[in-house]
Every structure is written in C-alpha cells, then in structure tokens.
BADO-391718 format. One record per atom (N, C-alpha, C): residue number from 0; x, y, z. Coordinates in pm, whole numbers. Layout:
BADO-391718
<atom><pos>NUM</pos><u>X</u><v>Y</v><w>Z</w></atom>
...
END
This chain:
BADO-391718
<atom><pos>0</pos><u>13948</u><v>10283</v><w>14014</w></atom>
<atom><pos>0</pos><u>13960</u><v>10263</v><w>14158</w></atom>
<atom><pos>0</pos><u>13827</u><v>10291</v><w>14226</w></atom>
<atom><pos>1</pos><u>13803</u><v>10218</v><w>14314</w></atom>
<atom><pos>1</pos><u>13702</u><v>10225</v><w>14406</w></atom>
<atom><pos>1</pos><u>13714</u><v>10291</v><w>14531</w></atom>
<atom><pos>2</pos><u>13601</u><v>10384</v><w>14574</w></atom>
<atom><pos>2</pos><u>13604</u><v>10489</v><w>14657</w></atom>
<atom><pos>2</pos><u>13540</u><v>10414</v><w>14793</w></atom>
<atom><pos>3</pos><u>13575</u><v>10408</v><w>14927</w></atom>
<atom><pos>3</pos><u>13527</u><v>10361</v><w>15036</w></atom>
<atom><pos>3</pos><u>13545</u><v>10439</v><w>15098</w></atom>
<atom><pos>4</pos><u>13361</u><v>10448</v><w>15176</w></atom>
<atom><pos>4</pos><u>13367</u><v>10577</v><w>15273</w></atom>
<atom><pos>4</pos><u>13308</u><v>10480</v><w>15385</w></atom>
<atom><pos>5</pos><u>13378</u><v>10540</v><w>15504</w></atom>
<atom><pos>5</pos><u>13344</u><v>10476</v><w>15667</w></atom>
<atom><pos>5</pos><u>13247</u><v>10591</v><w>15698</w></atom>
<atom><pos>6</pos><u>13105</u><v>10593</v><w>15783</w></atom>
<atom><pos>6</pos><u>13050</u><v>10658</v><w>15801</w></atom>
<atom><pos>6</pos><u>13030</u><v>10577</v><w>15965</w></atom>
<atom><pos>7</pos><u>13089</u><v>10604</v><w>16047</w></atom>
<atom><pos>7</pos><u>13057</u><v>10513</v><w>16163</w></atom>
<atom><pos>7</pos><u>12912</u><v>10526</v><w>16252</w></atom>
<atom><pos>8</pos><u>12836</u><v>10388</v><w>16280</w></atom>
<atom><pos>8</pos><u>12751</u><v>10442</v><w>16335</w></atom>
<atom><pos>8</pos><u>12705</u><v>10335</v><w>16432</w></atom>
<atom><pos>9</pos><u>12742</u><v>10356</v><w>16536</w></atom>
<atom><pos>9</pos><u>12748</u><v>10463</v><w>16639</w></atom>
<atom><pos>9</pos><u>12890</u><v>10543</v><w>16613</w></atom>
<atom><pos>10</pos><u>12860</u><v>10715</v><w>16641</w></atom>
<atom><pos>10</pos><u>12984</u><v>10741</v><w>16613</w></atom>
<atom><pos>10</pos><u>13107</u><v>10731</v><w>16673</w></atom>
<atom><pos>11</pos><u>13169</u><v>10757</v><w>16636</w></atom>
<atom><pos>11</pos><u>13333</u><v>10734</v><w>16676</w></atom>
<atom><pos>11</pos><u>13288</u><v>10749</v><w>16822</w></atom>
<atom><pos>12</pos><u>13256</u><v>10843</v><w>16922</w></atom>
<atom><pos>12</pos><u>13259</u><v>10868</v><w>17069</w></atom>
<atom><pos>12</pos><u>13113</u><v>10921</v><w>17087</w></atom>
<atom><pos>13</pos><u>13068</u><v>10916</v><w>17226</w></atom>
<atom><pos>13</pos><u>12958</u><v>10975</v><w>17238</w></atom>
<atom><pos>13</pos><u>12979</u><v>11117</v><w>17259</w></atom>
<atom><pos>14</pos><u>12849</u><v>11190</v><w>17257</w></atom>
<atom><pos>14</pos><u>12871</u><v>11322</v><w>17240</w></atom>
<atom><pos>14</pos><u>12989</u><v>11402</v><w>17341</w></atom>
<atom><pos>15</pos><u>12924</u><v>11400</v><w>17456</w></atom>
<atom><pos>15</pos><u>12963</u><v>11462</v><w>17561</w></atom>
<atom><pos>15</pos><u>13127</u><v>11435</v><w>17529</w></atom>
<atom><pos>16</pos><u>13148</u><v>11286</v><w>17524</w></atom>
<atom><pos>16</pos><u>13340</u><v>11219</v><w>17518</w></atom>
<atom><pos>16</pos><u>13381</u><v>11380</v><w>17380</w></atom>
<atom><pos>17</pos><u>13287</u><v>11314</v><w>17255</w></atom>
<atom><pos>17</pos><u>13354</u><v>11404</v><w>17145</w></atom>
<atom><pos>17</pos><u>13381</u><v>11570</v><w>17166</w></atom>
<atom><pos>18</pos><u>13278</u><v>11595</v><w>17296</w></atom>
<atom><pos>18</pos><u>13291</u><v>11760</v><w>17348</w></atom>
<atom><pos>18</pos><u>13412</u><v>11784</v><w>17373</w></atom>
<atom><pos>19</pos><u>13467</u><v>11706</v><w>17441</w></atom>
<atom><pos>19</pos><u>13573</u><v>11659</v><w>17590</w></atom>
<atom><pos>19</pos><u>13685</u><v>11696</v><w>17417</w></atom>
<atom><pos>20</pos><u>13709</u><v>11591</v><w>17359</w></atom>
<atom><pos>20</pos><u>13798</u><v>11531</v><w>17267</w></atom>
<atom><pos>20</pos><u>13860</u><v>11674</v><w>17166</w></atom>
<atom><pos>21</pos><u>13723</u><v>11742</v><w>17158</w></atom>
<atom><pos>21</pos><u>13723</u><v>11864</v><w>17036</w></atom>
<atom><pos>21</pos><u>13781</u><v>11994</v><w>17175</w></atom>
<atom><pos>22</pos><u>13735</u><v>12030</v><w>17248</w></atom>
<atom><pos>22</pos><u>13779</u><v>12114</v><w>17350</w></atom>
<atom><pos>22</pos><u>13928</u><v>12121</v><w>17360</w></atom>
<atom><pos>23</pos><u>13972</u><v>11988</v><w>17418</w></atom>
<atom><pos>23</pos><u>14126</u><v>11947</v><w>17414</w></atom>
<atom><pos>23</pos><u>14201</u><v>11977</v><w>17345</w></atom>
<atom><pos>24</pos><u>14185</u><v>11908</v><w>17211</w></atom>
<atom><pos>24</pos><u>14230</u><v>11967</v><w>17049</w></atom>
<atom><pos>24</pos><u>14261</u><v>12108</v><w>17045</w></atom>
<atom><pos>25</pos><u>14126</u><v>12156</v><w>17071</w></atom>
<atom><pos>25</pos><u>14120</u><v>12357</v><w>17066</w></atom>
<atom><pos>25</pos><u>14253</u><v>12362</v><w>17155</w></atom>
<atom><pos>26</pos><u>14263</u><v>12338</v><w>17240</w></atom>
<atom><pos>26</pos><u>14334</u><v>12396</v><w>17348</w></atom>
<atom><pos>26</pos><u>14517</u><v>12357</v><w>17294</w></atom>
<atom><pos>27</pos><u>14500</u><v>12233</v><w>17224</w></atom>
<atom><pos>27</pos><u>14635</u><v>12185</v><w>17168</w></atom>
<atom><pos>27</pos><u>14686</u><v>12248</v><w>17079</w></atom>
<atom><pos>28</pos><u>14594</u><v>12313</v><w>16968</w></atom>
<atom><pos>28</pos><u>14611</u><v>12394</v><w>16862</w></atom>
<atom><pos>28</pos><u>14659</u><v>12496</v><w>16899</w></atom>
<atom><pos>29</pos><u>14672</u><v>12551</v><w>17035</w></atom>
<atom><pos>29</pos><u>14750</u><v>12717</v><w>17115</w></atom>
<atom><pos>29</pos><u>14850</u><v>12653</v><w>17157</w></atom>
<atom><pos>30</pos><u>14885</u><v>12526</v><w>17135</w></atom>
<atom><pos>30</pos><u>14999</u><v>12505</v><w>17200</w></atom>
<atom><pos>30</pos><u>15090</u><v>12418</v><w>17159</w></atom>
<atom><pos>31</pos><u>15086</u><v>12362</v><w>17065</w></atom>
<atom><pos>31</pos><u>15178</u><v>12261</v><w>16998</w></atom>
<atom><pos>31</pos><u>15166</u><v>12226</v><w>16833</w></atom>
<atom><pos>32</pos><u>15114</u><v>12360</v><w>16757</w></atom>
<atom><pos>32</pos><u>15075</u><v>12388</v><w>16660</w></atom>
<atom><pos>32</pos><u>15193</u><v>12494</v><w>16622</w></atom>
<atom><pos>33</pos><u>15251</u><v>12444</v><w>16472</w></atom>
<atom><pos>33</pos><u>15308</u><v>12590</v><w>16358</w></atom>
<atom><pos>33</pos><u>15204</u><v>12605</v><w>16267</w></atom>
<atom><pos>34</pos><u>15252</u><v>12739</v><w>16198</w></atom>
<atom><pos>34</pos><u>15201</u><v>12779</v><w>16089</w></atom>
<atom><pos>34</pos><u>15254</u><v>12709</v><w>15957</w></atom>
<atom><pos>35</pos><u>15149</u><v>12648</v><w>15888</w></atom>
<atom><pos>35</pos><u>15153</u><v>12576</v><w>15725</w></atom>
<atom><pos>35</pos><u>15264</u><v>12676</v><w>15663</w></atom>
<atom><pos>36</pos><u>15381</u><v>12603</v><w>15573</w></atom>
<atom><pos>36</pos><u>15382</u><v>12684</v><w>15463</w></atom>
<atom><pos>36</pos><u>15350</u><v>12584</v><w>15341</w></atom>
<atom><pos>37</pos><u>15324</u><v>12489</v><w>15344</w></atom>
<atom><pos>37</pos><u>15263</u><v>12410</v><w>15257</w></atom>
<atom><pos>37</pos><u>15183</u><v>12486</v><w>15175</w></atom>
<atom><pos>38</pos><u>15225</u><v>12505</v><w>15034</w></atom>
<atom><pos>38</pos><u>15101</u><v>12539</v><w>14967</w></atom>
<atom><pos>38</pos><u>14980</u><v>12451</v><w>14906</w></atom>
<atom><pos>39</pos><u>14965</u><v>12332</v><w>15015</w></atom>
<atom><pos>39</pos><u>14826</u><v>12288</v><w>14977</w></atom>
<atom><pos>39</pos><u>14743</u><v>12320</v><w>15123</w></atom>
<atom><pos>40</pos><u>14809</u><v>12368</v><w>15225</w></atom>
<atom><pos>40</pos><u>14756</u><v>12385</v><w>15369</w></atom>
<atom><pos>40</pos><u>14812</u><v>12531</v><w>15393</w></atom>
<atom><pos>41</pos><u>14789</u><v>12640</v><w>15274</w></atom>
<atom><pos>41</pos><u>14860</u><v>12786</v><w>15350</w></atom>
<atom><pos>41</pos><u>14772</u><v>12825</v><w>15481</w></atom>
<atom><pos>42</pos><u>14804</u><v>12926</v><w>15582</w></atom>
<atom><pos>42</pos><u>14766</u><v>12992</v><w>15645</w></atom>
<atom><pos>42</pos><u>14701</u><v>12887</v><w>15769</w></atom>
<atom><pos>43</pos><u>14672</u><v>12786</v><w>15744</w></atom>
<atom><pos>43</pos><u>14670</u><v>12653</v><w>15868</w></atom>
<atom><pos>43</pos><u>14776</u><v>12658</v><w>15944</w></atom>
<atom><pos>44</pos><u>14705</u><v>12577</v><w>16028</w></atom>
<atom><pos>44</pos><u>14815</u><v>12537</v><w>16153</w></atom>
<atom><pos>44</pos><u>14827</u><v>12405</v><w>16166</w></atom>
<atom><pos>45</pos><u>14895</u><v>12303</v><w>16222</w></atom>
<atom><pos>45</pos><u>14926</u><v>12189</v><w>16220</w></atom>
<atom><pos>45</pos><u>15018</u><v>12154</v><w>16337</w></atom>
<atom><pos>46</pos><u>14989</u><v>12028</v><w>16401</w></atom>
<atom><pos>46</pos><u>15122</u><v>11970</v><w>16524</w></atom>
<atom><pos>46</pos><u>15015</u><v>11776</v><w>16493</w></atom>
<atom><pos>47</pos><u>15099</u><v>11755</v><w>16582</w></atom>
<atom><pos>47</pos><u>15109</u><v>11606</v><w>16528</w></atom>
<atom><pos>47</pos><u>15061</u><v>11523</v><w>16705</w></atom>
<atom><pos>48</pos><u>15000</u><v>11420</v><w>16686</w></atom>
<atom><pos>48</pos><u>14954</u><v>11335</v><w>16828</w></atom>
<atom><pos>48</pos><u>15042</u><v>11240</v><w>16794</w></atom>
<atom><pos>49</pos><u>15045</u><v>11156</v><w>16889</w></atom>
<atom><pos>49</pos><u>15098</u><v>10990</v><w>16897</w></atom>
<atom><pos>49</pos><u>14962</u><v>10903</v><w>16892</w></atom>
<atom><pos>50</pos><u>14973</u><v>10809</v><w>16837</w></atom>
<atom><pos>50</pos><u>14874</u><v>10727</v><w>16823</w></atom>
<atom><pos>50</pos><u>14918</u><v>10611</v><w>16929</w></atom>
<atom><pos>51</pos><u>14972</u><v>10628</v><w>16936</w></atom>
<atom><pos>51</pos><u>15056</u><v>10501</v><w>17051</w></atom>
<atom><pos>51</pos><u>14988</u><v>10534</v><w>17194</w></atom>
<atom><pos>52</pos><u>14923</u><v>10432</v><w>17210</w></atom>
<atom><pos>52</pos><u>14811</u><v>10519</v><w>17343</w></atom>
<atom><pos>52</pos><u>14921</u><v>10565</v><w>17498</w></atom>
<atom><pos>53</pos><u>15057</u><v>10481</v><w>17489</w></atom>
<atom><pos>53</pos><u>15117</u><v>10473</v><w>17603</w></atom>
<atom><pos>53</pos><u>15179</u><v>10657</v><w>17593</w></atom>
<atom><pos>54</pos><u>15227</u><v>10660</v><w>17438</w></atom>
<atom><pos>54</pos><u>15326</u><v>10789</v><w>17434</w></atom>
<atom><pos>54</pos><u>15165</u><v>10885</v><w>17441</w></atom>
<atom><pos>55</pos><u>15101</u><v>10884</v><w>17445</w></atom>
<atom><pos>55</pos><u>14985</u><v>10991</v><w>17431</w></atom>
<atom><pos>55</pos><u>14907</u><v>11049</v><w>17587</w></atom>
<atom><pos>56</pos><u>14936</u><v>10943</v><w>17646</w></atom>
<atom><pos>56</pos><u>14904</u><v>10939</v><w>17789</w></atom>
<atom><pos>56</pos><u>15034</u><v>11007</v><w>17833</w></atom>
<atom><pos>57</pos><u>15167</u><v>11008</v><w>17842</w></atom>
<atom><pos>57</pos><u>15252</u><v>11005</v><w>17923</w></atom>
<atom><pos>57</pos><u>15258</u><v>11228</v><w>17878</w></atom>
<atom><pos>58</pos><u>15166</u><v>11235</v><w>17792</w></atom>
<atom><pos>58</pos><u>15139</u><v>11398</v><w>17685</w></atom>
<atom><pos>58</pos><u>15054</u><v>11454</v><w>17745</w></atom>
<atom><pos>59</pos><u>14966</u><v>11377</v><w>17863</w></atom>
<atom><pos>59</pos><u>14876</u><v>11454</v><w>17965</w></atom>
<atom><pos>59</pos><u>14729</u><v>11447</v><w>17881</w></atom>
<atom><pos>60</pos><u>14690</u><v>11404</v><w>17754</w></atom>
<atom><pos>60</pos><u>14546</u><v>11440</v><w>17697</w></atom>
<atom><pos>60</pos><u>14493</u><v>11359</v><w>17809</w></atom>
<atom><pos>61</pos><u>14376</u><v>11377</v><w>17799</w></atom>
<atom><pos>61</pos><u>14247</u><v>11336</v><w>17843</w></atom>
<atom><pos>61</pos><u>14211</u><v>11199</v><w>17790</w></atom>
<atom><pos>62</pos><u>14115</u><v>11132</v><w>17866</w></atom>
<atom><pos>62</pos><u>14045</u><v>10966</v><w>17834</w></atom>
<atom><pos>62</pos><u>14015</u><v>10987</v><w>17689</w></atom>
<atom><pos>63</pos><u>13871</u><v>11146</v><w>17693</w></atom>
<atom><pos>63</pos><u>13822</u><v>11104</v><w>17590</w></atom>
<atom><pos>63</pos><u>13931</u><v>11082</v><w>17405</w></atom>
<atom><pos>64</pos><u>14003</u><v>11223</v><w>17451</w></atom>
<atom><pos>64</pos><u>14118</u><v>11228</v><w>17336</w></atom>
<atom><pos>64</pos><u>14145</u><v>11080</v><w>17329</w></atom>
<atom><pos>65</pos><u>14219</u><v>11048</v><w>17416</w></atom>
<atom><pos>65</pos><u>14279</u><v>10931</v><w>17431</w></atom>
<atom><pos>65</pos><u>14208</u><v>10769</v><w>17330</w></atom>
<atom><pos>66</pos><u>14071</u><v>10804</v><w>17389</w></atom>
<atom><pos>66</pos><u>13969</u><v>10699</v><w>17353</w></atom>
<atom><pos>66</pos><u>13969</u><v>10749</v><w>17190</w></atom>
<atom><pos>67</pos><u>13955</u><v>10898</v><w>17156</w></atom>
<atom><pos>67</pos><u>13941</u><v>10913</v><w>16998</w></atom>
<atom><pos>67</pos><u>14085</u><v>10842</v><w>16904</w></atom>
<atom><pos>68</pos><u>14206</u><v>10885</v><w>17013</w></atom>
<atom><pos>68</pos><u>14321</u><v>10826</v><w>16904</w></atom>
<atom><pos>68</pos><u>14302</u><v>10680</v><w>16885</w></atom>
<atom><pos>69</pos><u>14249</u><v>10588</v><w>17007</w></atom>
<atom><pos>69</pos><u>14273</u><v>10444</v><w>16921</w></atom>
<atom><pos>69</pos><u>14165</u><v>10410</v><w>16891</w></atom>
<atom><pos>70</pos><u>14026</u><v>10516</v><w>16850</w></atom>
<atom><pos>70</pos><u>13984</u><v>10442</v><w>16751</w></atom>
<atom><pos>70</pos><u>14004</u><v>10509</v><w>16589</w></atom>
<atom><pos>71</pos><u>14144</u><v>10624</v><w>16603</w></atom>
<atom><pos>71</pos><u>14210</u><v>10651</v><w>16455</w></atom>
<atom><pos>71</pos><u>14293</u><v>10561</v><w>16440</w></atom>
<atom><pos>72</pos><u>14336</u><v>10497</v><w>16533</w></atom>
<atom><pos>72</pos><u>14428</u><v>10424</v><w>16514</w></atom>
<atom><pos>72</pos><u>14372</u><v>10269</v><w>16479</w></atom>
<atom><pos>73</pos><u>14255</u><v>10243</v><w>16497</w></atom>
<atom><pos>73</pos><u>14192</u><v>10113</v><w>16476</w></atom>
<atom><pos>73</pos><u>14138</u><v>10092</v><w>16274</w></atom>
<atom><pos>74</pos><u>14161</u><v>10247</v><w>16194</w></atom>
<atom><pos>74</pos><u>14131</u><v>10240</v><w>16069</w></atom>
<atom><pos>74</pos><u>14192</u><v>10145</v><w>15990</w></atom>
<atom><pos>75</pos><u>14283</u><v>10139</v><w>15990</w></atom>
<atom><pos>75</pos><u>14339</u><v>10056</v><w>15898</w></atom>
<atom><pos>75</pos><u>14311</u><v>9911</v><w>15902</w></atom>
<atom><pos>76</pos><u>14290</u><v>9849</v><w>16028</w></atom>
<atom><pos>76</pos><u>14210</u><v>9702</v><w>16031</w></atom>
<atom><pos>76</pos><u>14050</u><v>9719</v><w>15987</w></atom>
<atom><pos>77</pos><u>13970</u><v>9825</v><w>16001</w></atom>
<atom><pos>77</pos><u>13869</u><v>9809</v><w>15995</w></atom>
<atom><pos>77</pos><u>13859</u><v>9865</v><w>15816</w></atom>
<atom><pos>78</pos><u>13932</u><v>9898</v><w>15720</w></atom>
<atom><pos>78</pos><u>13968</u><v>9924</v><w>15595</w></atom>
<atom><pos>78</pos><u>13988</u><v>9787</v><w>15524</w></atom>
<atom><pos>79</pos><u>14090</u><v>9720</v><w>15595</w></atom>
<atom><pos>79</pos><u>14130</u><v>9625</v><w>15552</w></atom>
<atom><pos>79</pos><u>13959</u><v>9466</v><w>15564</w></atom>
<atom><pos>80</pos><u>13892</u><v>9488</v><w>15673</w></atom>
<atom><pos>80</pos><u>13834</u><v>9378</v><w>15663</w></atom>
<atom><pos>80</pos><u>13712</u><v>9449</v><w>15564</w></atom>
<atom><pos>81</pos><u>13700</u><v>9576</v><w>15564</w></atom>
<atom><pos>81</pos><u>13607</u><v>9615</v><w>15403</w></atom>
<atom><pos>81</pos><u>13652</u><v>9538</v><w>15260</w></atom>
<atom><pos>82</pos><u>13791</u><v>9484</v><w>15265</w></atom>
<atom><pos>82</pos><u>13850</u><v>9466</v><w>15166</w></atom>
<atom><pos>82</pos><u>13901</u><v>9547</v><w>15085</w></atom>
<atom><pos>83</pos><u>13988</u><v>9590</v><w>15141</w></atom>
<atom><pos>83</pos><u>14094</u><v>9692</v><w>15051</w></atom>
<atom><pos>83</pos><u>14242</u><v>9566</v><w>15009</w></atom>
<atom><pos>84</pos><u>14272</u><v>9575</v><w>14947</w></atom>
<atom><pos>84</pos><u>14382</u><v>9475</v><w>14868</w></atom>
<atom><pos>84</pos><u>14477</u><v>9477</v><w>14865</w></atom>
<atom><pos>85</pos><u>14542</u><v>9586</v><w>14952</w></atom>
<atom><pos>85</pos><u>14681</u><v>9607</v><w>15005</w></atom>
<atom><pos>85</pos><u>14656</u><v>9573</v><w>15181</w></atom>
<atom><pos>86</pos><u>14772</u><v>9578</v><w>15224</w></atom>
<atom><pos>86</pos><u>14838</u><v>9575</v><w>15322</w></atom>
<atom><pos>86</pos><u>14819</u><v>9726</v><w>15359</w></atom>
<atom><pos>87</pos><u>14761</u><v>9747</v><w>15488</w></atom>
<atom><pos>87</pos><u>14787</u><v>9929</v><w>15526</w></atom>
<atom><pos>87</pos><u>14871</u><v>9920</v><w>15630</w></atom>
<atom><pos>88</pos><u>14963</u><v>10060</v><w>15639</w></atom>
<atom><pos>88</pos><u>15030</u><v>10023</v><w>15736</w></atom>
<atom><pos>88</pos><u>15051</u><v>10198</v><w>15822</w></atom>
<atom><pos>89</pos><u>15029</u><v>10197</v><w>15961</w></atom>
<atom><pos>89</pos><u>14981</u><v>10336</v><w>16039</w></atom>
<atom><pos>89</pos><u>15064</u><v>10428</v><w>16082</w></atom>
<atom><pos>90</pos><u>15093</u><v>10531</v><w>16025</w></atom>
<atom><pos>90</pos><u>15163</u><v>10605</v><w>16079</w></atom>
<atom><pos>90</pos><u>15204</u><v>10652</v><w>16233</w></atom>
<atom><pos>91</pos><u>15290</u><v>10658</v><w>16255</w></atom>
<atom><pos>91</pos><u>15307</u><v>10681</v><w>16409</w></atom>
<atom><pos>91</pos><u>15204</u><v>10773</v><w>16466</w></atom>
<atom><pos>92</pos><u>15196</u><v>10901</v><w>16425</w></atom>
<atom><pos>92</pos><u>15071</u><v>10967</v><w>16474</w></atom>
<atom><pos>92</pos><u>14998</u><v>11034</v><w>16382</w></atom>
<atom><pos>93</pos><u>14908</u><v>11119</v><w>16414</w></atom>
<atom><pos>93</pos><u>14768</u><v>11202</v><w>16343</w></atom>
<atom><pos>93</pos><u>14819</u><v>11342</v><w>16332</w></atom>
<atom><pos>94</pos><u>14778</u><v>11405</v><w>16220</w></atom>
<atom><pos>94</pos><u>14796</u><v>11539</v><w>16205</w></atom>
<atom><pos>94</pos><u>14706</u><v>11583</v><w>16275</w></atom>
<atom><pos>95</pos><u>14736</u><v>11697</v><w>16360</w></atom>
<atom><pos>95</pos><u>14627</u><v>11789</v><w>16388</w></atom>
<atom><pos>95</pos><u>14641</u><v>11914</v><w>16326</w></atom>
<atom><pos>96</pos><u>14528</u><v>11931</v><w>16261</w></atom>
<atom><pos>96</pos><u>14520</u><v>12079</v><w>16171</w></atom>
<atom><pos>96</pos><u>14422</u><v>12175</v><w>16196</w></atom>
<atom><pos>97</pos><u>14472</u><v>12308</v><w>16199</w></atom>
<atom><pos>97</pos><u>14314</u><v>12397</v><w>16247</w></atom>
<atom><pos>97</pos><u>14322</u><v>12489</v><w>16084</w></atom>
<atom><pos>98</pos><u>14231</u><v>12521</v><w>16061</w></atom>
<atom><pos>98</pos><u>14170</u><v>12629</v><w>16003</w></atom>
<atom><pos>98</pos><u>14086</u><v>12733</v><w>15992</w></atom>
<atom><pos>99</pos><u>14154</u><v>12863</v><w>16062</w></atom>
<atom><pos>99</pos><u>14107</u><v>12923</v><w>16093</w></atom>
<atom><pos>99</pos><u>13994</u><v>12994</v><w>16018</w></atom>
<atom><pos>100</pos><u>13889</u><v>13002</v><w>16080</w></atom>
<atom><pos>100</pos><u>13759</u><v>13093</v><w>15975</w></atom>
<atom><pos>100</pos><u>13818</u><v>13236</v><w>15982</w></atom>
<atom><pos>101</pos><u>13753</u><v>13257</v><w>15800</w></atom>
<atom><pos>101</pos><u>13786</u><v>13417</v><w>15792</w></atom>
<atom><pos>101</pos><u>13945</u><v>13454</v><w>15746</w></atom>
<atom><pos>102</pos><u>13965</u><v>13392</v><w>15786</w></atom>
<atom><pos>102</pos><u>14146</u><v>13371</v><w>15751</w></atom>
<atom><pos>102</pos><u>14209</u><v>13394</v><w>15610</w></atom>
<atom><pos>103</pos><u>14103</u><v>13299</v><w>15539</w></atom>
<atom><pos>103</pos><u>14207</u><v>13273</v><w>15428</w></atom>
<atom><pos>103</pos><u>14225</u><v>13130</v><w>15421</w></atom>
<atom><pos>104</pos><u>14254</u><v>13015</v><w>15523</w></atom>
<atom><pos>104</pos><u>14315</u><v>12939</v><w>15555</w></atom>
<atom><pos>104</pos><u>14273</u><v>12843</v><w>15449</w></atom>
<atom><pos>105</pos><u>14285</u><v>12777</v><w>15403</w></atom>
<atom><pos>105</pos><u>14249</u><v>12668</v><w>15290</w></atom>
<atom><pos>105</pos><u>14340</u><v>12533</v><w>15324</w></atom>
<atom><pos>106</pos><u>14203</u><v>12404</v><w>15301</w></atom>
<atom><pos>106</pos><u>14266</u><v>12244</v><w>15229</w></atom>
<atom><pos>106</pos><u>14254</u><v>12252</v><w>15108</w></atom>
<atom><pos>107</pos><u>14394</u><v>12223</v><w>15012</w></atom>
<atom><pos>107</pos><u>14355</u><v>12162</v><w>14878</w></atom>
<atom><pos>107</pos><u>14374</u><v>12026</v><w>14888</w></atom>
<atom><pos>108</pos><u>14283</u><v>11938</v><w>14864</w></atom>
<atom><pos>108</pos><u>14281</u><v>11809</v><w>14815</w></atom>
<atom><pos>108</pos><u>14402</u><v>11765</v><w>14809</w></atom>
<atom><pos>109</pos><u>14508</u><v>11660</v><w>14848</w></atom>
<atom><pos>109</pos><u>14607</u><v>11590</v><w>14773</w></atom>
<atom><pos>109</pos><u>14684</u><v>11462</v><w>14858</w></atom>
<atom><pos>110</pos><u>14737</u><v>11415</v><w>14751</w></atom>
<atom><pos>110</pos><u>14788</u><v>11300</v><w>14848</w></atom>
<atom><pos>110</pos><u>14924</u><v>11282</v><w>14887</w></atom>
<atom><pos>111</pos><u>14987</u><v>11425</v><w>14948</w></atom>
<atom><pos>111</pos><u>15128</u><v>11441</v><w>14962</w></atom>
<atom><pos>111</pos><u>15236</u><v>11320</v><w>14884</w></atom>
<atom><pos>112</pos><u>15239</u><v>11323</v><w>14748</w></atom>
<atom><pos>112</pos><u>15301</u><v>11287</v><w>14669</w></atom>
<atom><pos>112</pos><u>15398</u><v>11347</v><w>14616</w></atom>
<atom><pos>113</pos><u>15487</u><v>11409</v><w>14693</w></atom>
<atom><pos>113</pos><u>15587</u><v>11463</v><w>14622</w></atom>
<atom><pos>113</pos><u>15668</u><v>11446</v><w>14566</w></atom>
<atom><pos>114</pos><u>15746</u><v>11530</v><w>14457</w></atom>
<atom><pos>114</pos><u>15834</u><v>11411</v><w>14340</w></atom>
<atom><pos>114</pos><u>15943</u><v>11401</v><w>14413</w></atom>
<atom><pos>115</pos><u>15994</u><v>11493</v><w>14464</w></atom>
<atom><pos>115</pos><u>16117</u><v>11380</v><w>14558</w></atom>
<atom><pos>115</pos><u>16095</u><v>11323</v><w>14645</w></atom>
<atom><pos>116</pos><u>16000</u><v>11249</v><w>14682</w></atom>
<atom><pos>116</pos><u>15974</u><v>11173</v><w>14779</w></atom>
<atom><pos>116</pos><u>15961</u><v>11006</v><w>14690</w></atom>
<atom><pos>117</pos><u>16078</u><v>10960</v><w>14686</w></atom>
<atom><pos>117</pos><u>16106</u><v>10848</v><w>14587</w></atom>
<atom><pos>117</pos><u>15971</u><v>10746</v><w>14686</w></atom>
<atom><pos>118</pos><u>15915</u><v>10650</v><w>14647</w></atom>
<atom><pos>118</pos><u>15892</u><v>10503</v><w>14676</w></atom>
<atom><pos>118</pos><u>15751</u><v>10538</v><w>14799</w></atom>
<atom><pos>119</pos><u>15700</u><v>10641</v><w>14772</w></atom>
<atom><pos>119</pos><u>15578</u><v>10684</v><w>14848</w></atom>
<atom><pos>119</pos><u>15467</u><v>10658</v><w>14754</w></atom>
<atom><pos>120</pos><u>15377</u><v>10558</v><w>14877</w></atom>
<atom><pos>120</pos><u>15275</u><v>10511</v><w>14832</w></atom>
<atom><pos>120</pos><u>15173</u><v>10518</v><w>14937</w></atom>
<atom><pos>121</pos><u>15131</u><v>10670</v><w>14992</w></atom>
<atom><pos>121</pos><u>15016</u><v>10675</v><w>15043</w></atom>
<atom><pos>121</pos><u>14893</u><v>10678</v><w>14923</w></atom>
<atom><pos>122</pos><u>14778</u><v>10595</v><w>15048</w></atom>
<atom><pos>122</pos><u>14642</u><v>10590</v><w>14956</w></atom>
<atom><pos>122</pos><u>14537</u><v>10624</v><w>15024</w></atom>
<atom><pos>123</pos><u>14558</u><v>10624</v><w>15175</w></atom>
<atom><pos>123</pos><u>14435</u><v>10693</v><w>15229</w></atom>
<atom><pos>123</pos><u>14500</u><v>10800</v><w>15267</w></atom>
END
C-alpha cells in the first residue's frame, strides 16, 4: 500500500484565522470534552464537531473554526482527485482530542478496527 501525505500549502487558514480556530478548540476542550477510556487514547480527552457547516454554526463557533471544519471536511475530494481507488465517504463530524502535557496522556497509532465491529473499513 501506498502512503499519501497532504502537506497543504498555503496552509489550511491564515495565521491569525488558525489563532482564532486553536483558541476556540482550547476553550471547547473545558467544555464539551470526556475523559478517554480507550486504551489507545488513555488519559485524553475527546468531544466531537459537526462538519455540517449549518449544524456547526447553529453551536455558536466562530468563522474561523467554522472556515477550518469545511476545509476538514473538503479531504476526502481532495484524496480522491490524488487518486486514491476507493470511494471515501465523511463522517458526520471531527474528533476533537486534547492531550494533556505532563499527564501521561498518550496516542497509540491505530485504525479503530475493532473485532466486533463487523464490516468496518476505515482507511484514513
């Protein structure tokens, strides 16, 4: 299998927007975030956005947030015209995950494949 990395450039938002975008986030993470018990995400935190720009707006974020979800939400067309050979198809929304420094908090690598999770075929 072949590995494709997006390195966007210009990046995703301009600075100041990505200030705006990461600030927000911080502030979401005190407020619509649990604690992992996932043992590939222990001691993290996690809550979930809408990618749906209408349900994301009606959630109070900000332009710039706003402007960052649809261009997460624009990956999968811009995957697909790299030539990837499936069909991708987008989850309703984005994880948001913090990890706290000092913590403990750890990502292990994986592609939430779980064995009872019959007919799952994530690849990004």
């Amino acid at each position: 299998d072949a590995v494709l990395v997006l390195d966007p450039e210009p990046a995703l938002l301009p600075r100041h927007a990505l200030a705006e975008a990461s600030a927000e986030l911080r502030r979401l993470v005190a407020q619509r975030t649990q604690e992992s018990i996932n043992p590939c995400n222990r001691g993290s935190w996690h809550g979930f956005l809408p990618l749906d720009a209408d349900k994301a707006a009606r959630q109070g974020l900000g332009p710039s947030t706003l402007a960052l979800l649809r261009k997460l939400g624009a990956l999968p067309a811009l995957v697909s015209r790299c030539g990837w050979g499936r069909p991708l198809v987008l989850p309703p929304a984005v994880q948001l995950g913090f990890y706290p420094g000092g913590s403990g908090a750890r990502y292990s690598p994986h592609l939430d494949r779980n064995p009872g999770e019959v007919g799952l075929k994530r690849e990004i």
